[in-house]
C-alpha positions as CSV (number, residue, x, y, z in Angstrom):
1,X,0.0,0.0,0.0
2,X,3.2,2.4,0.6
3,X,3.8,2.1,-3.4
4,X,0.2,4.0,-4.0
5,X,0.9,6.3,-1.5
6,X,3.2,9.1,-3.8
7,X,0.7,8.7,-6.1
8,X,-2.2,9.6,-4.5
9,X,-0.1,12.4,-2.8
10,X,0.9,13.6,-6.1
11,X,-2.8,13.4,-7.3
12,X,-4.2,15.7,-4.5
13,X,-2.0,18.0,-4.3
14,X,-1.9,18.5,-8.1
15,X,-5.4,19.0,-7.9
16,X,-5.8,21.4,-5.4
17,X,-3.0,24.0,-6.9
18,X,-4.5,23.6,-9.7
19,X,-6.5,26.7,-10.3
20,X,-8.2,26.3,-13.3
21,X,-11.4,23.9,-13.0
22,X,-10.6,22.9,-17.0
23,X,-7.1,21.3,-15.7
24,X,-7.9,19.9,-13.4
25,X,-7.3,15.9,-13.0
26,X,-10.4,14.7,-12.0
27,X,-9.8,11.1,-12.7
28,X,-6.6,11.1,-11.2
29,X,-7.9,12.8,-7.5
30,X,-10.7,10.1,-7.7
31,X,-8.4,6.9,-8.0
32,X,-7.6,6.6,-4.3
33,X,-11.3,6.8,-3.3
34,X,-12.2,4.3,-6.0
35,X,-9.5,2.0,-5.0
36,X,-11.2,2.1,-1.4
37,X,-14.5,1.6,-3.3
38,X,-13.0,-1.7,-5.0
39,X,-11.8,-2.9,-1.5
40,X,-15.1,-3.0,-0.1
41,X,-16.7,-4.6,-2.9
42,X,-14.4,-7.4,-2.5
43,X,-15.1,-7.5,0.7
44,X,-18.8,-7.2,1.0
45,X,-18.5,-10.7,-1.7
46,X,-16.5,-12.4,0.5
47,X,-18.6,-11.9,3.8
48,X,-22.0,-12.6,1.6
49,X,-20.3,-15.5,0.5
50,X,-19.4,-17.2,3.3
51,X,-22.7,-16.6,4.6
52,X,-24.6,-17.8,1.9
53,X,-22.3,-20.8,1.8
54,X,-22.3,-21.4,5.5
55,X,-26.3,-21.7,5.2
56,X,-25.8,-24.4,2.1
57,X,-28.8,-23.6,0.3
58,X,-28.1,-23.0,-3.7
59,X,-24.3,-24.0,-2.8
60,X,-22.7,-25.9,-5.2
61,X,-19.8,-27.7,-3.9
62,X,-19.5,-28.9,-0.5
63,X,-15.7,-29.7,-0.3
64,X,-14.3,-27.6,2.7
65,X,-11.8,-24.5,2.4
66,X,-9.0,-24.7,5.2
67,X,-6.0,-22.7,6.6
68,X,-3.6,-23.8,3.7
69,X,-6.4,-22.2,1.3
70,X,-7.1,-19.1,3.3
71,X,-3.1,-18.4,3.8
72,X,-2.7,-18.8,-0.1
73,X,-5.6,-16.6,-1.2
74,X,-3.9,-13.8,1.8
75,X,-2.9,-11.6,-1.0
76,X,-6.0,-11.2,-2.8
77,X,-6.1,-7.3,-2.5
78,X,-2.4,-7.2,-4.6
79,X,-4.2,-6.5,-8.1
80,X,-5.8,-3.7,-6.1
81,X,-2.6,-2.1,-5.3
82,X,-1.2,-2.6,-8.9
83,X,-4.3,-1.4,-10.4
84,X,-3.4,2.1,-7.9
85,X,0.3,1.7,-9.4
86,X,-0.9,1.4,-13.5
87,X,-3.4,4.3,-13.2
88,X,-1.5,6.8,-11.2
89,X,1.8,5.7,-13.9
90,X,-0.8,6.2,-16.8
91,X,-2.0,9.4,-15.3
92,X,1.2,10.9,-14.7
93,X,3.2,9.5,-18.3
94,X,0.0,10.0,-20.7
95,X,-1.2,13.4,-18.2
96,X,-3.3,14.9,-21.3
97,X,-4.7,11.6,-22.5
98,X,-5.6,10.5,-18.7
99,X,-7.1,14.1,-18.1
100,X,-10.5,12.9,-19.3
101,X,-14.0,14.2,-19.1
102,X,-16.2,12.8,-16.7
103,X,-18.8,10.5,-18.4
104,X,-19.7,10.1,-22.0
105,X,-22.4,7.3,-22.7
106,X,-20.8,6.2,-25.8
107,X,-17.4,5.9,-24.4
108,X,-19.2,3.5,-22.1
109,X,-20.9,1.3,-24.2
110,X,-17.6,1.2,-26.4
111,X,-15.1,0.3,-23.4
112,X,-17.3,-2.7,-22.4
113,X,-17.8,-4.0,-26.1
114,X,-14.4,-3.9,-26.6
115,X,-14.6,-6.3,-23.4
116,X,-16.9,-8.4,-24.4
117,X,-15.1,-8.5,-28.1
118,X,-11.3,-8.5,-28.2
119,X,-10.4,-8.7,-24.6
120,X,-12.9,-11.9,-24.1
121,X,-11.6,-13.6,-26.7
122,X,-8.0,-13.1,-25.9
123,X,-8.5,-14.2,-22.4
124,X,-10.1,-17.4,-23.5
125,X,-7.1,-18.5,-25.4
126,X,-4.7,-17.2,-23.0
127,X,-6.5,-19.0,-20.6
128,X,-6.0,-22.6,-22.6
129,X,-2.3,-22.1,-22.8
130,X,-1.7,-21.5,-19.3
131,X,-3.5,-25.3,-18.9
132,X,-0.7,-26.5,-21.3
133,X,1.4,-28.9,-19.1
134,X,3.9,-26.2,-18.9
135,X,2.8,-23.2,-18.2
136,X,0.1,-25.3,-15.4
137,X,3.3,-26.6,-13.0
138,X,4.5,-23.3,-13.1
139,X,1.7,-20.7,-13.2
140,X,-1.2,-21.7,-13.1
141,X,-1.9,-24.2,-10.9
142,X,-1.3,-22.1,-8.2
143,X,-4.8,-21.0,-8.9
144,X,-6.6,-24.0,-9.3
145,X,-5.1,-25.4,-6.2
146,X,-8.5,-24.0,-4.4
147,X,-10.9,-26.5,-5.6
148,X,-13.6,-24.9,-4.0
149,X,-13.1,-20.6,-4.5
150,X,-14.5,-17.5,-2.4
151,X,-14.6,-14.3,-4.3
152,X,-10.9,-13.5,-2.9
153,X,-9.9,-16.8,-5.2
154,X,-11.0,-14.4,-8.1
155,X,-7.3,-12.5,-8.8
156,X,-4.9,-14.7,-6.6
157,X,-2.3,-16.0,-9.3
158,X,0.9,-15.7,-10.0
159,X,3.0,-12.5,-10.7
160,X,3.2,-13.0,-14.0
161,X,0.1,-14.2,-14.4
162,X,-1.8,-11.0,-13.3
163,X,0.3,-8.7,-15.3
164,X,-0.7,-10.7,-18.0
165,X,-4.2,-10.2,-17.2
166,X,-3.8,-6.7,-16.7
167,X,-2.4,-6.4,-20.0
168,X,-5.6,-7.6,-21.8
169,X,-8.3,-6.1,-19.8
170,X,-6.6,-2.7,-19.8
171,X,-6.5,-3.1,-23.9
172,X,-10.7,-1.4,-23.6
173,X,-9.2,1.3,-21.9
174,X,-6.6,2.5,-23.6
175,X,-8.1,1.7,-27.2
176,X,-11.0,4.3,-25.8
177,X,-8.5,6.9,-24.6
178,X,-6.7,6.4,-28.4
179,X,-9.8,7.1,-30.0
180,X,-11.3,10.3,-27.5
181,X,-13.9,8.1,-25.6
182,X,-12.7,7.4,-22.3
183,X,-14.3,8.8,-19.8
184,X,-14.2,8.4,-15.7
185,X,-17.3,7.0,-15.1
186,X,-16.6,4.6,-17.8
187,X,-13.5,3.6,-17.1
188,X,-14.7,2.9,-13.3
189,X,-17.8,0.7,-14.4
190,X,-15.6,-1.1,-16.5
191,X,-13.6,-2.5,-13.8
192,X,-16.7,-2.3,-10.8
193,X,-18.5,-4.8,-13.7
194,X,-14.9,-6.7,-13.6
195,X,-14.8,-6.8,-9.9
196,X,-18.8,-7.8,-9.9
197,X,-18.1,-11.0,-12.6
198,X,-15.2,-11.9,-10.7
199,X,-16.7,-12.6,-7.4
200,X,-19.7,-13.7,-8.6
201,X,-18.1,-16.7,-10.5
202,X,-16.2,-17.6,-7.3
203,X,-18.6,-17.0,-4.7
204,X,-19.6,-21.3,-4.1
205,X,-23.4,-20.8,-4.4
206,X,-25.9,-20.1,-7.8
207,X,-28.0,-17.2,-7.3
208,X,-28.6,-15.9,-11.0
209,X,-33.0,-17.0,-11.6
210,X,-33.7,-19.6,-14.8
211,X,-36.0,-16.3,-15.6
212,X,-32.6,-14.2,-16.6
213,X,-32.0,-16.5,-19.5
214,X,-35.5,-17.2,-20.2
215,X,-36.6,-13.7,-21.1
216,X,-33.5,-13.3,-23.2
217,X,-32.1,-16.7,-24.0
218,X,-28.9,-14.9,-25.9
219,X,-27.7,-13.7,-22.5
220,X,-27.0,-17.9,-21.6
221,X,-23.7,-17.1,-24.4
222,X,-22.9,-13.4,-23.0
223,X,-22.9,-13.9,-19.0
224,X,-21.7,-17.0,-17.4
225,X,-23.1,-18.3,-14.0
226,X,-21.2,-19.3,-10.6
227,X,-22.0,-23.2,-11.3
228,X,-20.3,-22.9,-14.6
229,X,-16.8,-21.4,-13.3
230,X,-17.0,-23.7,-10.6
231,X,-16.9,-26.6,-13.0
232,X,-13.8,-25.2,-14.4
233,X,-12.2,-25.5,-10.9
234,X,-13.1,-29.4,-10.7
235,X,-12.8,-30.2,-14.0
236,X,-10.1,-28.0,-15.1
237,X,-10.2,-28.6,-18.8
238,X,-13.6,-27.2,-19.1
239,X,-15.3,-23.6,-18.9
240,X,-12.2,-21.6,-19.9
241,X,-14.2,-18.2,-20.9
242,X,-13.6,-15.4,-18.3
243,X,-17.2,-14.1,-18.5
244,X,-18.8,-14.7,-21.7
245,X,-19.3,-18.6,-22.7
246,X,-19.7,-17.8,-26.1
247,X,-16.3,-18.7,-26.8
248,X,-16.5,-22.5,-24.9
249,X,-19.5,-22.8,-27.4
250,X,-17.7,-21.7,-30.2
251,X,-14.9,-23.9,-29.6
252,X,-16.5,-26.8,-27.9
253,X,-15.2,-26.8,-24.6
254,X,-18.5,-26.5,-22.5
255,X,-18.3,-29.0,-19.7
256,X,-21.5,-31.4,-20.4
257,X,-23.0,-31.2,-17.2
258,X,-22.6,-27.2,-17.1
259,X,-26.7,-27.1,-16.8
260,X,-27.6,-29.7,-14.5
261,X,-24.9,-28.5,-12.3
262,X,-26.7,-25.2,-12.6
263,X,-30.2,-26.6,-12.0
264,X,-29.0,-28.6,-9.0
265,X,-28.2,-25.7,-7.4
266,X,-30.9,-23.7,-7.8
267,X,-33.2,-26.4,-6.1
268,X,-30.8,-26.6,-3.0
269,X,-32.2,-25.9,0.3
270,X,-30.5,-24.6,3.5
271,X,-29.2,-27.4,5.7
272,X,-30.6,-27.6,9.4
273,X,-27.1,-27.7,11.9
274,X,-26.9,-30.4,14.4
275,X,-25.3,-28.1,16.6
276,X,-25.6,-24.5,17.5
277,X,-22.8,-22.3,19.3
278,X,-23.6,-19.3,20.7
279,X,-21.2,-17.1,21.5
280,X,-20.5,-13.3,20.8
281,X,-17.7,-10.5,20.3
282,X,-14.8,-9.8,22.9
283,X,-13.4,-6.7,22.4
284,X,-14.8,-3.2,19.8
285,X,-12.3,-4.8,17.0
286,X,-13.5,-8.4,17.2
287,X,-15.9,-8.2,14.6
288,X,-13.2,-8.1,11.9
289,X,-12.1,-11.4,13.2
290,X,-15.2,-13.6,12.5
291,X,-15.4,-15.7,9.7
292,X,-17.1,-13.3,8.1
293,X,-15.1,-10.5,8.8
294,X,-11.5,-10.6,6.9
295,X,-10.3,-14.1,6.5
296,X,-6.7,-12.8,7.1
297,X,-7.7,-12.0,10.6
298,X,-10.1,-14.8,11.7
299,X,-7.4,-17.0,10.2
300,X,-5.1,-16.3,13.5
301,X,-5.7,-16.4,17.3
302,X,-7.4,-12.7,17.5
303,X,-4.8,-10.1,18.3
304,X,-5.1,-6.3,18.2
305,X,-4.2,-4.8,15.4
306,X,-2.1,-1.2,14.8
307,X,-4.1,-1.0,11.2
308,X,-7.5,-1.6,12.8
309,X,-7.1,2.0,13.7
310,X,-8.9,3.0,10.1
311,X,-11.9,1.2,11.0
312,X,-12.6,2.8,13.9
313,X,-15.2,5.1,12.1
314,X,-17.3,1.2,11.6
315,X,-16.0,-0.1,14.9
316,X,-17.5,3.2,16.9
317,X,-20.9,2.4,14.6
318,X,-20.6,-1.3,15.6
319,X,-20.1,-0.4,19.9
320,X,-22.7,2.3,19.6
321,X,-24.8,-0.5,18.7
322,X,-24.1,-3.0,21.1
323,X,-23.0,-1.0,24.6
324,X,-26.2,-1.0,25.8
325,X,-25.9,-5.0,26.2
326,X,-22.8,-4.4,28.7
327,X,-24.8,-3.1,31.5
328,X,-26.5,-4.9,34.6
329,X,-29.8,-3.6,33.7
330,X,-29.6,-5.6,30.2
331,X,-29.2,-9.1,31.7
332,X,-32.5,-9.6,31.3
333,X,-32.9,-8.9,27.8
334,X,-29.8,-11.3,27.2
335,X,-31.7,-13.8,29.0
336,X,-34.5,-13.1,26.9
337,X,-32.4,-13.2,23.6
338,X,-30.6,-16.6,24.7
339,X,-34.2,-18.1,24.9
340,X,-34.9,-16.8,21.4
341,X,-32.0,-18.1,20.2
342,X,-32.7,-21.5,21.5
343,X,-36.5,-21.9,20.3
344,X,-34.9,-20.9,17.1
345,X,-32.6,-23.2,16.9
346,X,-34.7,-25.9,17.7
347,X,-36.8,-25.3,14.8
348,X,-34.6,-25.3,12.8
349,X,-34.0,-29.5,14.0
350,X,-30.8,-28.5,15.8
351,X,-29.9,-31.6,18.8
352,X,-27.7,-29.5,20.7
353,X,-27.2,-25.6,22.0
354,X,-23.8,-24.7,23.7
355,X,-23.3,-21.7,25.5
356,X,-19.7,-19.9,24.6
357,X,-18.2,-17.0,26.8
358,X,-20.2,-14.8,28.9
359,X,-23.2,-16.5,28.1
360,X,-21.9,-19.6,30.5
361,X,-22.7,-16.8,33.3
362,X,-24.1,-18.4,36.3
363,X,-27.2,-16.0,36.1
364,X,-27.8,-17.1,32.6
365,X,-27.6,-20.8,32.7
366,X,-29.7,-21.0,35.3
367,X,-32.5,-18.9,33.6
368,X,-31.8,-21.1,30.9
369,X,-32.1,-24.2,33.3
370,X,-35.5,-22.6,34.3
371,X,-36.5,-21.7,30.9
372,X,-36.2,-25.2,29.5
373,X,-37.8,-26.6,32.4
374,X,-40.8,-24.3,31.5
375,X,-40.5,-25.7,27.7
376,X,-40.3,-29.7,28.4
377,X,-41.9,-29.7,24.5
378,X,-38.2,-28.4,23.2
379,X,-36.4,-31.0,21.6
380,X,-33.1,-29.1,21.3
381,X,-30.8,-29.7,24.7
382,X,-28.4,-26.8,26.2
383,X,-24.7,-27.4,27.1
384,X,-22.6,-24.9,28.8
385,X,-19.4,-27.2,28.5
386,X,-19.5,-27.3,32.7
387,X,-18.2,-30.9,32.7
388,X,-15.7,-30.7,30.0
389,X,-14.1,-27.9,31.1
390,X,-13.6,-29.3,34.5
391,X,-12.1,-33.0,32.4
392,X,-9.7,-30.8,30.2
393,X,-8.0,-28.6,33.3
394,X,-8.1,-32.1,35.0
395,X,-6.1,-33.6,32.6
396,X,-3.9,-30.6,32.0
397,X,-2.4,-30.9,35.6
398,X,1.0,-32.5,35.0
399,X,0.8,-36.0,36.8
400,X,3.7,-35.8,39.5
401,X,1.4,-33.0,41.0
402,X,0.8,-33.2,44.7
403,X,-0.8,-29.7,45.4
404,X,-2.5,-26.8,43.2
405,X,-3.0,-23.2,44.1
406,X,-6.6,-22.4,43.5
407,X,-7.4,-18.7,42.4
408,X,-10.4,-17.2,40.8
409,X,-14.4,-17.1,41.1
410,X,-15.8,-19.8,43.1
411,X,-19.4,-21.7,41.0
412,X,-20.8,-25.2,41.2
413,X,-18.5,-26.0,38.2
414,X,-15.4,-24.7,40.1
415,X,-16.2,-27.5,42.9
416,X,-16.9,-30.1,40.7
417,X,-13.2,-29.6,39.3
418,X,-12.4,-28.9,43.6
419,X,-13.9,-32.1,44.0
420,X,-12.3,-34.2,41.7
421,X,-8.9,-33.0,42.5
422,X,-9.3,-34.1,46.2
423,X,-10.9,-37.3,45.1
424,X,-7.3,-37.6,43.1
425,X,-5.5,-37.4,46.6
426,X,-4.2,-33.5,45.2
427,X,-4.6,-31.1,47.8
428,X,-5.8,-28.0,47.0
429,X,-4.6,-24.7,48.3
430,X,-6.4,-21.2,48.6
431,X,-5.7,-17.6,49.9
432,X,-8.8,-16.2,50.1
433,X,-10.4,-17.3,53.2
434,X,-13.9,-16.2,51.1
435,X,-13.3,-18.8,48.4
436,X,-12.7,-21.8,51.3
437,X,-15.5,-21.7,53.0
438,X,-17.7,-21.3,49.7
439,X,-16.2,-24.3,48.8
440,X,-16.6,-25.8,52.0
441,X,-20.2,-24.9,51.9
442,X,-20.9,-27.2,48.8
443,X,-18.8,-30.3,50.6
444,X,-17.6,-30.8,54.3
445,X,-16.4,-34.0,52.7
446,X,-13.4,-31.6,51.2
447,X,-11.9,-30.7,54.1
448,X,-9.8,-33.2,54.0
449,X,-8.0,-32.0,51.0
450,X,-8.8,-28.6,50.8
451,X,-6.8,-26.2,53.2
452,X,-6.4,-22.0,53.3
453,X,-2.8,-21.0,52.9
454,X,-0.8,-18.1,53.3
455,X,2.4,-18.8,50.7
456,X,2.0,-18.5,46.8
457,X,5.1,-21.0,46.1
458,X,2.9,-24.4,44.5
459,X,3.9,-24.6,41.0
460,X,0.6,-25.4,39.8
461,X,-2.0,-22.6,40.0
462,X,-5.6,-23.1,39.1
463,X,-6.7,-19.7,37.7
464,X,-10.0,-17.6,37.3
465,X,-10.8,-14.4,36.5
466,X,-9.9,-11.6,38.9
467,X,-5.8,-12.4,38.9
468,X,-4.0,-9.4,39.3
469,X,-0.5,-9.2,37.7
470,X,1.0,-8.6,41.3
471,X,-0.7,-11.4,42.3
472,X,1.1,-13.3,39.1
473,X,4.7,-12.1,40.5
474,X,4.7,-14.5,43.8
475,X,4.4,-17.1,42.0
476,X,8.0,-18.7,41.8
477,X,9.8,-19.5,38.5
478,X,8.3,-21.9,36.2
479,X,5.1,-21.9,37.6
480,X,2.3,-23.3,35.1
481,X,-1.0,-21.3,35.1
482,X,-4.0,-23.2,34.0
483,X,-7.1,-21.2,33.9
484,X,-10.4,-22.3,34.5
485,X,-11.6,-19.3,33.4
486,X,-13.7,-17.9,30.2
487,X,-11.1,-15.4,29.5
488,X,-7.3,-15.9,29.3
489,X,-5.1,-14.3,32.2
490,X,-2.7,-11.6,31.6
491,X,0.9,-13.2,30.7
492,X,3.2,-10.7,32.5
493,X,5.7,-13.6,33.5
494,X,7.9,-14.9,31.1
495,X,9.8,-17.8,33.5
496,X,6.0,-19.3,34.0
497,X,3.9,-21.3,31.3
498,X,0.3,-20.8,30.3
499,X,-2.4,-23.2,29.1
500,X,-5.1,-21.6,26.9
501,X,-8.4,-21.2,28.7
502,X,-9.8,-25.1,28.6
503,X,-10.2,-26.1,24.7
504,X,-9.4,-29.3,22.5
505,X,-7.8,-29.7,19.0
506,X,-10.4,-30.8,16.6
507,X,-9.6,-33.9,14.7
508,X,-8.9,-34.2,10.9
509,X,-12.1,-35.3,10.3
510,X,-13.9,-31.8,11.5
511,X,-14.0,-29.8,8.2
512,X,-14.4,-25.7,7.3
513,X,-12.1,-24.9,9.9
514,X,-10.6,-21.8,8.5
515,X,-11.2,-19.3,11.7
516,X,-9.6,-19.5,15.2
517,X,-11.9,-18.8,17.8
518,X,-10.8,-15.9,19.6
519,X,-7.5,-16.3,21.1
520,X,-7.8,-19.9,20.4
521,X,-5.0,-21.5,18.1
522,X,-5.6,-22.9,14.8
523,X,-8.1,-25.6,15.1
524,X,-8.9,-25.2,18.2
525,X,-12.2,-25.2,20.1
526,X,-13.5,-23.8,23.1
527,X,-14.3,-26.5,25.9
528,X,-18.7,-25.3,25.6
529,X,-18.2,-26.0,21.4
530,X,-16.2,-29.2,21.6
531,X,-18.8,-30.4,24.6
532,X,-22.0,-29.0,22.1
533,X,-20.5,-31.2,19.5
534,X,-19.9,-34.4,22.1
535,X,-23.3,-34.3,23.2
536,X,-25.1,-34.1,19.6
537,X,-22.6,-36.8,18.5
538,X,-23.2,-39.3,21.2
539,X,-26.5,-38.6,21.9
540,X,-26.5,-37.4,25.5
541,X,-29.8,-36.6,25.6
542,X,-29.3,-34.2,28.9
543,X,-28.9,-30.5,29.8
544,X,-26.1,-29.1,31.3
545,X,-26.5,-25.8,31.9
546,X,-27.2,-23.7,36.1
547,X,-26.9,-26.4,38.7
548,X,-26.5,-29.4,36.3
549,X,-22.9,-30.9,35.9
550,X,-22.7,-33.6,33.5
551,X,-20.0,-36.4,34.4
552,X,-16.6,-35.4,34.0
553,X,-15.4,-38.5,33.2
554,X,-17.8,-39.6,30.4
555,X,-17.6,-36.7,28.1
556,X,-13.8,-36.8,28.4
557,X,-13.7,-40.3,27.2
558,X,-16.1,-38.8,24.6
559,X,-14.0,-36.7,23.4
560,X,-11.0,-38.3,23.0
561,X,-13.3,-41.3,21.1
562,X,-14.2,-38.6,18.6
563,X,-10.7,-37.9,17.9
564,X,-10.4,-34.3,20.0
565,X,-7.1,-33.8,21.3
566,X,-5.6,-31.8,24.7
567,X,-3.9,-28.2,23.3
568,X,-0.2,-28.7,24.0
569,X,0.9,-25.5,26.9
570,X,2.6,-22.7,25.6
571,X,5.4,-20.3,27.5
């Protein structure tokens, strides 16, 4: 982006001195803003698409996208920064040519027929040599290596490859400026109507009506569909056109099944989920890393970044939105929209309901433990991932341990994890006098393992939310924090090791994993999504959720049958 940047300084400020309104460089000022313009475009495609594709109906493959695809496709915006390089260079080399008046109608028409002519039909048989053996190992396959394709899939090739690209589609343009029609607004539609085509034939799911061809059957040879570029990325010798399929007519390669493909996915319905997680955002910037926000973000454990700062003016929207839901007085309309989301769900046939993050809050599992009660006609079952989270901390104690450190909010899932470490033989320790005869108040029977201490030096410390970084520096070196907690801890020591808040690996055999959830590592899940998952694929027909713990034991087993893994600790 720093390469654009004298250019669109140059730009400006030529505009600005310029004093005469005849001189001036319109469609050189207005690059930068449509460059911005073409970012969110791309953008906008991306989210709808993994929407749409997420909700499966009118998809058209199924095949799963994954991290290796999502880290390839990473530089999808780079044609956006060479287009910024080749029109600020054209603008500044050809200055009188590229000073051009703002619209003219035929210019328009003419710079898109010279698309749909020349350009098309270059592109087609470019297109075929690049699938020569040759050219293939060492271009283009780099492209076709995402089988199934999101709109960013649309312009990630090689170097060479796009400059070849470039070099044809920018043949409209210039032939209009060598004649005296090019004109802003053209030249701008041209590439939006690039940018639109694009996407749309990589977007995974058929949305364009049997009625568009009907009322004008020629348009079947003039605009392709998604299903039929989608063929071309499974069956690779098929469907070469860029956007007109005239030319796979003309020449015979149309891939036979192009319109049952097509028809099959228009009659696709929406698939009903077997599990639901609901969860929400963590911090103002957060939203950018859902899997619909920017893949390169929700591609990584979420992280702050110093570039978020120019979104603020969409993150400020966003918390102006949403603060409201932070306050006391709101619990009860979260209550209220948790219950919603749960007869919701269970129309739509889902087994299971897990509760992520703050929605595990004592108050609200235990409304939702009263609210199912009150609806014994709801099939769906609700999971707060109590039990699980209690196993995974369990197991994460190393097995020489003789006594934990107990920190952190005391609830009935805290003693369930109290009361299987003293079962274990493993005393456990606490400073807060508060916390120990909580505990004590659940169990007498843990008094004979449980003990209030004064000294901070066990090397095992059971952490929940509330631990202060002074706290953190008694510890003694190499102490390994394990939280308990919904949120991580601060890491302020750098002799001591930290576990992730509880979570699992997912197994191969879990697809469409191409986001981290929240500071989780790749392919991770929370303890309340691996547990949602557990209990729809074993059929634990229970709820779990206010003052009911599942068994500890069983749904670890579970786990570990269905191929989910312990997350190694980290320094």
């Amino acid at each position: 982006y720093a390469l654009v940047v004298p250019g669109a300084i140059y730009s400006t400020y030529s505009f600005i001195r310029c004093k005469d309104e005849n001189e001036r460089n319109w469609f050189m000022f207005l690059v930068l803003p449509f460059l911005v313009f073409r970012l969110i475009h791309y953008q906008l495609w991306i989210s709808y698409s993994r929407y749409r594709t997420a909700k499966g109906n009118n998809r058209i493959l199924d095949k799963s996208i994954d991290f290796d695809q999502v880290d390839r496709e990473r530089s999808w915006d780079d044609q956006i920064i060479l287009n910024g390089i080749l029109f600020y260079g054209a603008g500044i080399v050809l200055k009188d040519q590229f000073n051009m008046p703002f619209f003219k109608a035929d210019g328009t028409l003419i710079i898109l027929l010279l698309h749909w002519g020349p350009a098309e039909f270059l592109y087609y048989w470019l297109h075929r040599a690049l699938h020569h053996h040759y050219l293939y190992a060492r271009y283009h396959s780099h492209h076709h290596s995402s089988i199934v394709t999101e709109p960013n899939t649309s312009f990630v090739h090689p170097m060479a490859e796009v400059l070849a690209y470039y070099g044809l589609l920018l043949i409209p343009t210039l032939l209009s400026v060598y004649i005296g029609k090019a004109n802003i607004v053209g030249v701008f539609i041209y590439v939006t109507v690039i940018d639109f085509l694009n996407n749309m034939g990589h977007c995974n799911f058929e949305f364009i009506p049997k009625w568009f061809y009907t009322i004008f059957p020629p348009l079947k040879y003039i605009i392709y569909t998604p299903s039929f570029h989608s063929l071309h990325h499974t069956q690779f010798r098929t469907n070469y056109t860029l956007f007109c399929p005239l030319y796979d007519y003309v020449y015979g390669t149309v891939d036979k099944s192009t319109d049952s493909v097509y028809e099959n996915a228009l009659k696709r319905e929406a698939e009903s989920p077997d599990v639901v997680h609901l969860s929400h955002l963590t911090t103002p910037d957060s939203i950018y890393h859902l899997p619909l926000g920017f893949p390169s973000l929700s591609s990584k454990p979420q992280v702050s970044k110093w570039y978020l700062l120019f979104m603020w003016p969409v993150t400020v929207w966003s918390m102006l939105l949403t603060w409201v839901y932070s306050s006391k007085w709101q619990r009860e309309t979260i209550s209220k929209l948790i219950g919603q989301a749960i007869r919701d769900a269970d129309k739509k046939g889902a087994k299971v309901l897990s509760l992520g993050l703050l929605n595990q809050h004592e108050e609200f599992t235990r409304n939702v433990e009263l609210y199912m009660k009150r609806n014994p006609q709801l099939k769906i079952k609700v999971v707060d991932g109590s039990s699980l989270a209690a196993a995974i901390v369990l197991n994460s104690i190393p097995e020489e341990t003789t006594q934990v450190l107990l920190r952190g909010r005391v609830s009935e899932d805290v003693y369930v994890l109290v009361q299987a470490l003293c079962q274990k033989g493993i005393k456990v320790l606490t400073v807060q006098e508060d916390k120990y005869k909580k505990l004590l108040k659940f169990d007498n029977k843990l008094q004979s393992n449980l003990f209030l201490s004064e000294r901070y030096d066990t090397k095992v410390w059971l952490v929940g939310d509330g631990l202060t970084d002074k706290e953190q520096f008694k510890a003694p070196k190499g102490t390994i924090f394990i939280p308990f907690s919904i949120f991580p801890p601060k890491k302020v020591r750098k002799d001591c090791y930290y576990h992730t808040t509880p979570a699992m690996v997912a197994p191969a055999s879990v697809e469409n994993l191409h986001s981290c959830e929240d500071w989780l590592p790749r392919r991770a899940m929370s303890a309340s999504r691996v547990a949602g998952i557990i209990h729809a694929s074993e059929g634990f027909d229970v709820n779990e959720c206010g003052g009911t713990i599942f068994s500890v034991d069983k749904v670890w087993e579970a786990s570990l049958e269905n191929g989910f893994r312990p997350l190694p600790i980290s320094t």
